[in-house]
MARPA-715009 format. One record per residue (C-alpha): residue in three letters; y negated, x, z. Coordinates in steps of 0.001 Angstrom, whole numbers, padded with zeros to 6 digits, always signed. Each point is the difference from the previous one (the first is absolute). Layout:
// residues N
ALAYXZ
...
***
This chain:
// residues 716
UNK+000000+000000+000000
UNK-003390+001016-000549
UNK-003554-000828+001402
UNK-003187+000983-000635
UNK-003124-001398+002364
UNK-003194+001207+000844
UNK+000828+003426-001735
UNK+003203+000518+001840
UNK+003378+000111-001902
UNK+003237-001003+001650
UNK+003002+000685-001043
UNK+003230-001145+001556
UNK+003824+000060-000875
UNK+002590-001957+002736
UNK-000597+002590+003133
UNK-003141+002323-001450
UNK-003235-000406-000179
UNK-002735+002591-002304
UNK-003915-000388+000726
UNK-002656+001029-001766
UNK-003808-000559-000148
UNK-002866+001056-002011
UNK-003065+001200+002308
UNK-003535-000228-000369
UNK-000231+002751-002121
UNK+002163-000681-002138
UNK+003037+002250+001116
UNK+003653-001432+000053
UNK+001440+000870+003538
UNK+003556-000541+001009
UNK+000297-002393+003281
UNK+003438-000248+000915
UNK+003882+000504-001571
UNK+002708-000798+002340
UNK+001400-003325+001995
UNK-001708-003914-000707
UNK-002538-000177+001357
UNK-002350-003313+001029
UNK-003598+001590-000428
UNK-002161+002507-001689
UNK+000810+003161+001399
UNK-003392+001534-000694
UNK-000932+000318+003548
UNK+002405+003232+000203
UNK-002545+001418-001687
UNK-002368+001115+001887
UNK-001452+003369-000339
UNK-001805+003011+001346
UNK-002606+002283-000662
UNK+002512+002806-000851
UNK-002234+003561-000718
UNK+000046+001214-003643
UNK+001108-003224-001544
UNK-003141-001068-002143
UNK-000914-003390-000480
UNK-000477-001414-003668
UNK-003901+000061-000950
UNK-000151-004203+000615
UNK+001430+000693+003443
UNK-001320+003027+000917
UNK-001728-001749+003616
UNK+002864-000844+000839
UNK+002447+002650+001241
UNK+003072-001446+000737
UNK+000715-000876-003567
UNK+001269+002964-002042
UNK+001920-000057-003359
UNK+002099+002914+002384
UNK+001203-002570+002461
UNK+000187-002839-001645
UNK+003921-001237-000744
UNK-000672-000816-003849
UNK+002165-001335-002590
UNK-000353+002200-003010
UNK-001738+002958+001239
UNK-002022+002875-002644
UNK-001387+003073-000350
UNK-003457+000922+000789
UNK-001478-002882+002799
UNK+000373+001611+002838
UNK+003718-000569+000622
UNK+001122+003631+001412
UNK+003911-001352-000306
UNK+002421-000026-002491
UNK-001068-002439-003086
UNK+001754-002084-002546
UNK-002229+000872-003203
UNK-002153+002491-001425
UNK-001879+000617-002861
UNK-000500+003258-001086
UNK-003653+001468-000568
UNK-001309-003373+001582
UNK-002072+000339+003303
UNK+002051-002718+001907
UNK+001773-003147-001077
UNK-001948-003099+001686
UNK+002095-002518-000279
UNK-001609-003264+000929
UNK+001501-004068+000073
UNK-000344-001654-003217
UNK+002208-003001+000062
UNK+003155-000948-000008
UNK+002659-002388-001632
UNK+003454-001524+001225
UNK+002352-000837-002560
UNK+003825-001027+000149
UNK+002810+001214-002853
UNK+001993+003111-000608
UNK-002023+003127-000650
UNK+001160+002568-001847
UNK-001594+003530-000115
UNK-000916+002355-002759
UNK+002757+001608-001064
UNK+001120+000324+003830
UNK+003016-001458+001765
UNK-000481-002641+002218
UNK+000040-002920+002843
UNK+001796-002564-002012
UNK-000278-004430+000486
UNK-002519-002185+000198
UNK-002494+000454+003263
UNK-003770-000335+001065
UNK-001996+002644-000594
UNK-003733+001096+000754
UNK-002177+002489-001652
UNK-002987+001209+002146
UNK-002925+001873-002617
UNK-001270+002598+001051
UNK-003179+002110-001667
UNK-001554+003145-000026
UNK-003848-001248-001773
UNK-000709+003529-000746
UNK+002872+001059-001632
UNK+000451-003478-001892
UNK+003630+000700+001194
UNK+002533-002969+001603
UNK+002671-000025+002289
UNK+002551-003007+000067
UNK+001939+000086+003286
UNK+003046-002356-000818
UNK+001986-001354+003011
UNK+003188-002593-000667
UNK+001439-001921+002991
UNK+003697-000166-000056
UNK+000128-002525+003037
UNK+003839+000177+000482
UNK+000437+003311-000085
UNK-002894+001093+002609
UNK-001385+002259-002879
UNK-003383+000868-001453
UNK+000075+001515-002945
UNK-003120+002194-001543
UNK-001057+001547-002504
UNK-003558+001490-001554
UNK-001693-000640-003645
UNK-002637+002777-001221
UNK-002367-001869-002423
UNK-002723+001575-001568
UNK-003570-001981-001057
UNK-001666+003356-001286
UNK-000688+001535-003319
UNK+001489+002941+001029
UNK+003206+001660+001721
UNK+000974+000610+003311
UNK+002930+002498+001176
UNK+001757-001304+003358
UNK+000663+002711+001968
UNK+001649-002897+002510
UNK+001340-003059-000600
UNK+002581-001291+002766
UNK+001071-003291-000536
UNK-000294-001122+003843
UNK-001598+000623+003218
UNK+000426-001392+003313
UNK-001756+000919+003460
UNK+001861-000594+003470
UNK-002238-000670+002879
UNK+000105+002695+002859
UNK+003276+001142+001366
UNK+000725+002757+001904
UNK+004067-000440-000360
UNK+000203+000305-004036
UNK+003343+000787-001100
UNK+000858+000556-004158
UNK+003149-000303-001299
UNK+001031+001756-003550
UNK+002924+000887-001940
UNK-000218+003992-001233
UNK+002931+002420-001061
UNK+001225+001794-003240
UNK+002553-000184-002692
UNK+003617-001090+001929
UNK-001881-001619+003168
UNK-002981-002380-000751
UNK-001505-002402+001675
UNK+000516+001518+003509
UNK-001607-002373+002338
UNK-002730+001813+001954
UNK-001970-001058+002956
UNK-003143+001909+001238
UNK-003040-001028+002363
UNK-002938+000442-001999
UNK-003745+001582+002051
UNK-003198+000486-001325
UNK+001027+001624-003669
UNK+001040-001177-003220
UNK+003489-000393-001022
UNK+000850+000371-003510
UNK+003293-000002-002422
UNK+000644-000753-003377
UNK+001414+001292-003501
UNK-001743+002392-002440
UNK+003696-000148-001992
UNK-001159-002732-002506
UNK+002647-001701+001790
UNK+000099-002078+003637
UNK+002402+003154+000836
UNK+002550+001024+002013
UNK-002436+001618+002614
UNK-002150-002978+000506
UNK+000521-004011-000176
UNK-003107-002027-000773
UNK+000552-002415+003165
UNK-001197+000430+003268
UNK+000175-002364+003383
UNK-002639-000114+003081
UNK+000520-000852+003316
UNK-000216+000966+003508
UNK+002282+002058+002294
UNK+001600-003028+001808
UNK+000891-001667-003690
UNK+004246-000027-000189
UNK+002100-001634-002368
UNK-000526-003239+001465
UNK-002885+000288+001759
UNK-004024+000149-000854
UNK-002730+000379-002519
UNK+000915+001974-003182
UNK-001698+000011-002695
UNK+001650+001115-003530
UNK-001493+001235-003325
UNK+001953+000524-003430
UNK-001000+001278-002888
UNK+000665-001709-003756
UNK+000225+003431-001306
UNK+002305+002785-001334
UNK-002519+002706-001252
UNK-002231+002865+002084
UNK-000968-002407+002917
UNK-002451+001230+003301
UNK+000251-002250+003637
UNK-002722+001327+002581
UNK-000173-001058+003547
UNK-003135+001082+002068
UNK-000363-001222+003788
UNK-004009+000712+000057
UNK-002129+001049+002872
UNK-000677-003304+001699
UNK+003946-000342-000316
UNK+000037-002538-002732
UNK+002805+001014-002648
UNK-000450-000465-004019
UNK+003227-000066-002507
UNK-000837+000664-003824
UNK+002914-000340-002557
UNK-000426+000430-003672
UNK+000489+002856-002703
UNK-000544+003614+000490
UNK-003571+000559-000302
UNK+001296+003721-000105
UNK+002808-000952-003188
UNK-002619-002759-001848
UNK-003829-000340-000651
UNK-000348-002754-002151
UNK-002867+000219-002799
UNK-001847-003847+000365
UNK-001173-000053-003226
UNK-003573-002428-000845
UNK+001422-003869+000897
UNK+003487+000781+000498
UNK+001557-000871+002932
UNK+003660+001891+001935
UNK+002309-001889+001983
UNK+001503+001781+003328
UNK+003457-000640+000868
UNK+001127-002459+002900
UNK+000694+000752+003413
UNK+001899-002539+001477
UNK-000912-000461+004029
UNK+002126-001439+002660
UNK-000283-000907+003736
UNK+002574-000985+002255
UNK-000825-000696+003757
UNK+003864+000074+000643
UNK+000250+003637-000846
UNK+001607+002418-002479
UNK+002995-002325-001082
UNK-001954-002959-000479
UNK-002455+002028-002086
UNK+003069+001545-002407
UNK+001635-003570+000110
UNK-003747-000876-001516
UNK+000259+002762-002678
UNK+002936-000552-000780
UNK+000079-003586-000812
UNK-003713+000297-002141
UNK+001960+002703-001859
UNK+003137-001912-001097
UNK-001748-003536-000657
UNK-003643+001920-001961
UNK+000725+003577-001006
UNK+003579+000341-001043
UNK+001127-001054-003051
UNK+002120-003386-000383
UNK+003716+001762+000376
UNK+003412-002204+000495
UNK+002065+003248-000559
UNK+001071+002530+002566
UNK+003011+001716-001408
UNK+002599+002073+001925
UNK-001107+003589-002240
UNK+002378+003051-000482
UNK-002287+002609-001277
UNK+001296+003248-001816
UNK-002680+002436+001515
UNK+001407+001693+003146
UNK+003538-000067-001770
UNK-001042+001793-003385
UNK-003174+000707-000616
UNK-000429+001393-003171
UNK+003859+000930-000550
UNK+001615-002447-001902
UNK+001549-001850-003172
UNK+001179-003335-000999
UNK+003212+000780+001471
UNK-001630+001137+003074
UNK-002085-003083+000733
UNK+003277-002327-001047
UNK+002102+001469+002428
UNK-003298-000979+002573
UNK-000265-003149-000927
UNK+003957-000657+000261
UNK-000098+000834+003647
UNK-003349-002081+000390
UNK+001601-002951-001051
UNK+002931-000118+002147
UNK-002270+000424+003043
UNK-002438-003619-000542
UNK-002884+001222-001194
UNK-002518-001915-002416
UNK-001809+002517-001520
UNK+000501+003538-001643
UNK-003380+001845-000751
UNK+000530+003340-002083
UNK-002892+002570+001478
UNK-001713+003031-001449
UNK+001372+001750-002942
UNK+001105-002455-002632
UNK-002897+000628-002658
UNK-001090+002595-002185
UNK+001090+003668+000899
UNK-000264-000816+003452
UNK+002913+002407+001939
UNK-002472+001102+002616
UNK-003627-001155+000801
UNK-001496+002863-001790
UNK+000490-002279-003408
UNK+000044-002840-001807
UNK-002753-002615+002027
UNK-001503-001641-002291
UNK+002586-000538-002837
UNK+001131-003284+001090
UNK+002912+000231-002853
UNK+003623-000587+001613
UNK+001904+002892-000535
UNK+002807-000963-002227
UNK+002018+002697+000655
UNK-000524+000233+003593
UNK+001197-003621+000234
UNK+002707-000025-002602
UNK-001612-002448-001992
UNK-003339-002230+000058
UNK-000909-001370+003023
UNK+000953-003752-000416
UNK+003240+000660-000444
UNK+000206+001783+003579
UNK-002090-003048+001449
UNK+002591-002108-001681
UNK+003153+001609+001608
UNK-001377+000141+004021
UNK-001104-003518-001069
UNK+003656-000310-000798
UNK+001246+001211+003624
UNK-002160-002486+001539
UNK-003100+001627+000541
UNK-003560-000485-001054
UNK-001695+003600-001473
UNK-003083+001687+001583
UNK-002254+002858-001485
UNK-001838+002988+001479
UNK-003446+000502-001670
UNK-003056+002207+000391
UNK-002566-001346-002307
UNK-002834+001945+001364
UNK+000893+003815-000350
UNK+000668+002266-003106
UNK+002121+003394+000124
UNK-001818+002619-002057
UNK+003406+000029-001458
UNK+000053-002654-001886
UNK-000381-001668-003339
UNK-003165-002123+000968
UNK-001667+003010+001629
UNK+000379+001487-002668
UNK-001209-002848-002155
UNK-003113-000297+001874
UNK-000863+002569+002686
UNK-003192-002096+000054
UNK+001594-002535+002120
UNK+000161+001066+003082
UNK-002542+000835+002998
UNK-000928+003284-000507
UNK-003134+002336+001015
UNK-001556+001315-003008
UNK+000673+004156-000175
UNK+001889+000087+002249
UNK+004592-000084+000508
UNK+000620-003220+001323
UNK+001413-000511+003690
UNK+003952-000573-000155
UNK+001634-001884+002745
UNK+004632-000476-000556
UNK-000605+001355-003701
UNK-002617-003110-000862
UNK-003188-000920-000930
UNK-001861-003038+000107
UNK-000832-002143-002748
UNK-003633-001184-000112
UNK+000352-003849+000378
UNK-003959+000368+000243
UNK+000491-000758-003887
UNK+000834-003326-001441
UNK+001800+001600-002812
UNK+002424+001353+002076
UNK+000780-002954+002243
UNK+000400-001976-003137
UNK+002552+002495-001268
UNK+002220-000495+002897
UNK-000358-002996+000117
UNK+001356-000285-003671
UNK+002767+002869+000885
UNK+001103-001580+003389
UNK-000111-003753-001691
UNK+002272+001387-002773
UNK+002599+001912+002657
UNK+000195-003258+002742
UNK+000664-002328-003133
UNK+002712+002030-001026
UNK+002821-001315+001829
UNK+000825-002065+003235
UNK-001865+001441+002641
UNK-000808-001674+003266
UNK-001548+002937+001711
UNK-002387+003302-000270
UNK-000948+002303+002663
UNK-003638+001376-000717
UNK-000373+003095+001238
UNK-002827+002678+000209
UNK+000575+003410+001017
UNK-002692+002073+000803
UNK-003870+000026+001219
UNK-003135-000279-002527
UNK-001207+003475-000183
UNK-002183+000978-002816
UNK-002147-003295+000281
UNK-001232+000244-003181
UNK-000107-002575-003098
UNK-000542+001375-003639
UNK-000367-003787-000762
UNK-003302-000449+002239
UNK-003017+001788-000604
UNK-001773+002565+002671
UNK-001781-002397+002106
UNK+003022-002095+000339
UNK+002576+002409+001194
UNK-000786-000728+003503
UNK+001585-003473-000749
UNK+003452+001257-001032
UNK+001739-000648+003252
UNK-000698-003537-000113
UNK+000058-000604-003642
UNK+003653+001259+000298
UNK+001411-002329+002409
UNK-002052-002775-002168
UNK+001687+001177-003089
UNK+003497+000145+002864
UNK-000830-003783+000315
UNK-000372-000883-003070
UNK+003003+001353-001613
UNK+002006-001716+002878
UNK-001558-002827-000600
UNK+000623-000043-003639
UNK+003766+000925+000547
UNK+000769-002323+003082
UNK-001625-002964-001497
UNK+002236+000666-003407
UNK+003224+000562+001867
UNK+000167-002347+002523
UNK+003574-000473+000399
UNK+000174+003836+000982
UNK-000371+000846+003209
UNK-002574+003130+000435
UNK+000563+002176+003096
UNK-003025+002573+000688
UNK+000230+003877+001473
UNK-002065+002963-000250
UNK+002625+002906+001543
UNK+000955-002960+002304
UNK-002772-001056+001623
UNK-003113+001795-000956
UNK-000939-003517-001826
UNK+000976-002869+002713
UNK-002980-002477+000401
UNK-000766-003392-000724
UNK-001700+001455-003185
UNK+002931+000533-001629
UNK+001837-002537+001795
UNK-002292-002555-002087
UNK+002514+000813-003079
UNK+003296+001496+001539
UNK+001030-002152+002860
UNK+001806+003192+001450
UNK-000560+003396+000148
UNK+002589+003071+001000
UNK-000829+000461+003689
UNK+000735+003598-000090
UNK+001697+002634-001737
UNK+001515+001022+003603
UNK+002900-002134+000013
UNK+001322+001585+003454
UNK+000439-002688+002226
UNK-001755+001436+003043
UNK-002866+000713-001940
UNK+000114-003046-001737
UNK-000185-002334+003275
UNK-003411+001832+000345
UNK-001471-000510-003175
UNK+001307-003628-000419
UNK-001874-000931+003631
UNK-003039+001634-000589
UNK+000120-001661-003230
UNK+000586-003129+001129
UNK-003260-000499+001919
UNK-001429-001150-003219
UNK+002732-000823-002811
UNK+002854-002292+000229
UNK+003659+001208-000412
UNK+000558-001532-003177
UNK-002726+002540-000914
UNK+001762+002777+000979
UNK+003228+002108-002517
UNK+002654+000955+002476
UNK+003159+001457-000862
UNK+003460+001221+001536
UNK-000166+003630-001773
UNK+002675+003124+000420
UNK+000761+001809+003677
UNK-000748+002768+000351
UNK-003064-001524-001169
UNK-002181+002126-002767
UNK-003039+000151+001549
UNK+000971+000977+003689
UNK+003526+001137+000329
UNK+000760-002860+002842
UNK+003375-002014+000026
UNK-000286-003486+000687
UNK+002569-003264+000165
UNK+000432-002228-003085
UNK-000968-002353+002388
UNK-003088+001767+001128
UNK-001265+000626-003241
UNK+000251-003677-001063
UNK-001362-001164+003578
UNK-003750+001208-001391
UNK+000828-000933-003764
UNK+000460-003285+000480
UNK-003514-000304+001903
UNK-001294+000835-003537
UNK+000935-001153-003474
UNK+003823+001599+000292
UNK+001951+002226-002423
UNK+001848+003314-000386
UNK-001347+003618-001054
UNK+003908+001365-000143
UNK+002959+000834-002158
UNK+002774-002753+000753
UNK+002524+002050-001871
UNK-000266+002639+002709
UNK+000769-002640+002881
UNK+003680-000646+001655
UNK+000998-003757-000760
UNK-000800-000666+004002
UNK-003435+000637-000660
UNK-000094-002086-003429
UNK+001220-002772+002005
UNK-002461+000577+003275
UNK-002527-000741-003028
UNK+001216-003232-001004
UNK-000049-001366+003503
UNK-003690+001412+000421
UNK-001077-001184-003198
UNK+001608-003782+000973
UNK-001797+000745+003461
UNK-003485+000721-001908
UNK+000499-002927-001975
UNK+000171-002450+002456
UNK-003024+001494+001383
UNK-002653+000530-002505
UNK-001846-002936+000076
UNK-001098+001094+003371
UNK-001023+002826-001180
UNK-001394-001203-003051
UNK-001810-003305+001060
UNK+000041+000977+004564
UNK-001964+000819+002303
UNK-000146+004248+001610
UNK-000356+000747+003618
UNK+000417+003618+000803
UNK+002370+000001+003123
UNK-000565+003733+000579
UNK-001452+003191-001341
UNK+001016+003633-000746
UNK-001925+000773+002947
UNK+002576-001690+001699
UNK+002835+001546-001488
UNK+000965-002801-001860
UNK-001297-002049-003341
UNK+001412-003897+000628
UNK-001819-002926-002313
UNK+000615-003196+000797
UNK-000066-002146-002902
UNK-000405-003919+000098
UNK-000078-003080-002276
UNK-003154-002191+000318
UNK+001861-002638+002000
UNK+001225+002592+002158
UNK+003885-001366-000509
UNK+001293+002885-000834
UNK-000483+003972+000732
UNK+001260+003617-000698
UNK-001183+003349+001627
UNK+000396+002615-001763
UNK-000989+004106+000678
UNK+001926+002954+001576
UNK-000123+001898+003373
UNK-000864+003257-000182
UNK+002355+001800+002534
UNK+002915-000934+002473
UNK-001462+001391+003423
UNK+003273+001007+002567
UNK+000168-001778+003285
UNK-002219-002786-000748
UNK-000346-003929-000318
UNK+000406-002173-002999
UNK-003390+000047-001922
UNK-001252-003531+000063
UNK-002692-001574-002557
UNK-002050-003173+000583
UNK-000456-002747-002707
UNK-003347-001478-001277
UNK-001726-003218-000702
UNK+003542-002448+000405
UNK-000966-003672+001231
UNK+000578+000236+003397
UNK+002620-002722+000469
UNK+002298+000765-002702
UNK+003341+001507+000229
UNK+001489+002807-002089
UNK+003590+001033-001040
UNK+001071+003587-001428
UNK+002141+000887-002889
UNK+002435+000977+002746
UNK-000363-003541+001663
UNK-001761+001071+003179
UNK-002238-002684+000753
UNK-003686+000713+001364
UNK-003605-001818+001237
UNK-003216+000754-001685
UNK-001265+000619+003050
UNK+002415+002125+000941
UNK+000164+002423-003586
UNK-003877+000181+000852
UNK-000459+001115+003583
UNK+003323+001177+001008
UNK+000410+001413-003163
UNK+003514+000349-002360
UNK+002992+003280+001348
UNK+000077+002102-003160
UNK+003656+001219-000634
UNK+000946+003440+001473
UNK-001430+002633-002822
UNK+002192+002782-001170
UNK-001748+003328-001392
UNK-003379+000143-001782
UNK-001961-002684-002105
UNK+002195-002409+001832
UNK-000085-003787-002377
UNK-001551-003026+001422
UNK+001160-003453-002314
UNK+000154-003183+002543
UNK-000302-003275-001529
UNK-001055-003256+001973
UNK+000074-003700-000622
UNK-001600-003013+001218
UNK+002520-002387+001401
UNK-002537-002260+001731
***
């Protein structure tokens, strides 16, 4: 819902309210984010005469108002605001951005080029304008009432007969009132461990983090939560932010002098400085914000929800996959991948995706990207007729792509070393033998689209990883002009977006999974046009329970590719149970990274069973709610996964270690109605009551990375 009266603006969704009002001068300030409330909550607002904070000339009798203390809603360079601001134009002496109006519309808005908040809801658009500069600033804020979101974004328009370079241009900012117990929340790490959720208490400094990779990264995820040191999983005021990105992204957190706290999320003002050319206008990607007064699980619950109903993709299909990957790699024939797909069909799975090295003269990575030409020989014929024979064992085929990156080695290189991003005089940067095409250039995005629109009609093919496998380096265009090259970074994930676009909307019935190394590319950005992602390349399961928690303060499981992979696993050496490893697979989209040839028939048939088991499970995991039981701080990953109705139930997670001379570990439930009565899988029959505050005996654990898999019914 929104309001506007007297110059204030009210926004509300079921258990948030957002106030703003527009001052006597003019200025937008922010009022209030957080629970309902019955009033205006101006009268927090109160202010002091603070020493070297200046007062706006208008104002200047009157110390107590200063553009430095003031909690504002969009705030610029140049007015006397000594903080951290959301927009900057370079060579200009300020940006004064004043109230010009404002409109409320309802519909489904789509942005420029730029993924997005999908469905029908209310919208307003506040103007704001700096008279000197003849330059406007459209803050755009739609309610999404059921899913306690706000969701904002920024549009750049400019009046003048002349250009303007942004040397900032966030798409959001929001001020906190003064706190002295602020407490931020991110998810950092690296290639093989993202998303590593990290508390820290934040003083008088500025926090920031973000991606100069051209991509969201591996190091850095563009999300971020606020709250205070008493918030739990179930308890108090967070507040959540996530980014509608995928490219070179920046979030800044300041906690000021006077203790008030400003967050700014938008793209890399140190990646992108975006030329404003004479009455042209640029669009800032959304950030979507959430509040929960019931803590971090309510918040996720939030997230996730918004994410599956508005940003993923409409998607009925969630395949059982056997991929070829951690079995071959690049080693292998028709015979070869037969033989694979044999076994694979004896053990129940749906789906049979062929990875890296099927194209071109692709036998390591230092060849072939780019020559999207099945290998004939390779394969042992055309590629249709291999799609037609695992068709034949029961299987639906999959494909392993990398549209974006080039070898030097190959034919199209070699056809047109002008495609790709490049620094002028100077060797390019290789990262894993590969370049990077320069998407920056329409030509080239309409060439793959034509290659990839040839290859996916080719045969029957239900699936296609898209992967991308290295960093932007030399962020350079030879498509774009000089003043333009400080663009690239975002004119590459546009050009990303719009070859997605192009290729999802034409192949609908194929079912697009998205990875950059893993999960160097997982946020809702991409998520707008592959409805999963590959969690990680770390497909240890200790590891995994980490990465899979931290990212599930944000994205829903269905999100997330999880697979049961090799022991000793690749990546860390560690043994773990079949059991185990599908324990933390099936809180994700479940499949195998293995070689079923190589397993005893025990094993083949322990498969079965688990994929019968994940079956009967995976519209909780698909369609349920997540509450996170426990976290690696404890020694144990457990999710608790429920159906809306809260009928039925499965936790799912390991334990990391079996401790001598100790106690059953016991975990409590969350959220069951508290007169209703559940039953186990083993027929052990429990109260709600009692599953939440006495808690539920975990069975005796044996060795290391120990499985958790307890399934629960309503009986009444």
């Amino acid at each position: 819902m929104i309001q506007v009266s007297d110059n204030l603006f009210l926004l509300e969704t079921e258990h948030s309210a957002y106030q703003m009002k527009v001052n006597e001068r003019g200025m937008l300030e922010h009022l209030w984010y957080g629970a309902r409330v019955d009033q205006n909550m101006d009268y927090l607002n109160l202010h002091n005469d603070l020493g070297f904070s200046g007062q706006i000339y208008e104002d200047q009798a009157d110390r107590t108002l200063s553009p430095d203390t003031l909690m504002l809603e969009y705030p610029t360079e140049g007015i006397g605001d000594y903080r951290i601001t959301a927009a900057k134009v370079e060579g200009a002496l300020g940006l004064d951005l004043r109230y010009a109006g404002y409109e409320i519309s309802t519909g489904e808005f789509n942005l420029d080029g730029l993924p997005h908040v999908r469905g029908e809801l209310e919208q307003l658009t506040i103007h704001l304008k700096d008279e000197v500069l003849n330059l406007q600033v459209d803050l755009h804020y739609l309610v999404d009432e059921k899913h306690d979101a706000i969701i904002r974004w920024a549009t750049f328009r400019n009046k003048a007969n002349r250009s303007y370079r942004l040397d900032r241009s966030f798409g959001m900012a929001l001020d906190f009132p003064v706190s002295e117990d602020v407490e931020l929340i991110s998810f950092p790490g690296r290639h093989n461990k993202e998303r590593i959720m990290t508390r820290q208490p934040l003083a008088q400094n500025v926090v920031c983090f973000g991606s100069k990779r051209g991509t969201s990264s591996h190091q850095h995820n563009p999300s971020l939560i606020v709250c205070d040191s008493l918030t739990t999983e179930n308890y108090g005021d967070a507040y959540g932010f996530l980014m509608v990105y995928s490219g070179s992204f920046k979030i800044e957190v300041e906690k000021d002098q006077t203790g008030q706290t400003r967050v700014l999320c938008g793209i890399s003002p140190d990646m992108t400085r975006w030329t404003l050319d004479a009455h042209a206008s640029f669009e800032t990607p959304q950030t979507i914000l959430f509040y929960s007064s019931q803590g971090l699980g309510k918040l996720s619950r939030n997230s996730h929800d918004l994410l599956r109903e508005r940003i993923l993709p409409k998607n009925d299909y969630h395949p059982i996959l056997i991929n070829t990957w951690e079995a071959v790699m690049f080693d292998f024939n028709r015979e070869k991948l037969l033989e694979m797909a044999d076994h694979a069909a004896k053990l129940d799975v749906d789906l049979y995706v062929m990875d890296d090295g099927w194209f071109g003269d692709r036998n390591s990575d230092l060849a072939g990207l780019g020559d999207w030409i099945p290998n004939k020989t390779k394969l042992g014929g055309s590629l249709n007729s291999l799609i037609e024979e695992i068709n034949a064992r029961g299987m639906d085929f999959g494909l392993w792509i990398e549209p974006e990156m080039i070898n030097e080695n190959s034919d199209l290189y070699r056809a047109h070393p002008e495609w790709v991003l490049q620094a002028p005089n100077r060797k390019p940067l290789i990262s894993r033998g590969q370049m990077v095409l320069d998407l920056c250039n329409p030509e080239v995005v309409d060439y793959l689209e034509d290659v990839f629109t040839h290859l996916l009609s080719s045969g029957n093919i239900r699936y296609v990883k898209w992967d991308m496998n290295r960093s932007l380096g030399d962020v350079y265009s030879p498509s774009l002009p000089v003043e333009k090259q400080e663009e690239v970074c975002h004119r590459y994930i546009l050009g990303v977006y719009d070859l997605l676009g192009r290729l999802t909307g034409k192949f609908s019935n194929i079912l697009f999974e998205g990875c950059s190394g893993g999960g160097g590319r997982f946020d809702a950005g991409m998520l707008f046009y592959t409805p999963q992602i590959w969690c990680s390349d770390d497909t240890d399961v200790h590891e995994r329970s980490k990465i899979q928690y931290g990212t599930s303060f944000f994205y829903p499981a269905v999100s997330m590719g999880a697979h049961v992979s090799e022991v000793p696993n690749q990546q860390t050496g560690r043994w773990a149970s079949l059991e185990a490893r599908a324990a933390m697979a099936m809180a994700g989209t479940y499949g195998y990274e293995l070689d079923p040839g190589e397993m005893s028939e025990e094993e083949k048939a322990e498969i079965r069973a688990l994929n019968k088991q994940f079956r009967s499970i995976q519209d909780l995991i698909v369609e349920g709610d997540v509450y996170r039981l426990s976290s690696p701080k404890n020694e144990q990953v457990i999710f608790q996964f429920m159906d809306k109705a809260k009928d039925r139930l499965v936790l799912l997670g390991i334990v990391y270690e079996t401790r001598p001379s100790t106690m059953r570990r016991k975990i409590r439930l969350q959220s069951l109605p508290e007169q209703a009565v559940y039953e186990t899988q083993d027929g052990v029959i429990y109260s709600a009551r009692a599953l939440m505050h006495g808690g539920l005996l975990l069975s005796q654990t044996c060795g290391t990375d120990a499985p958790v898999h307890i399934e629960l019914k309503r009986i009444r």
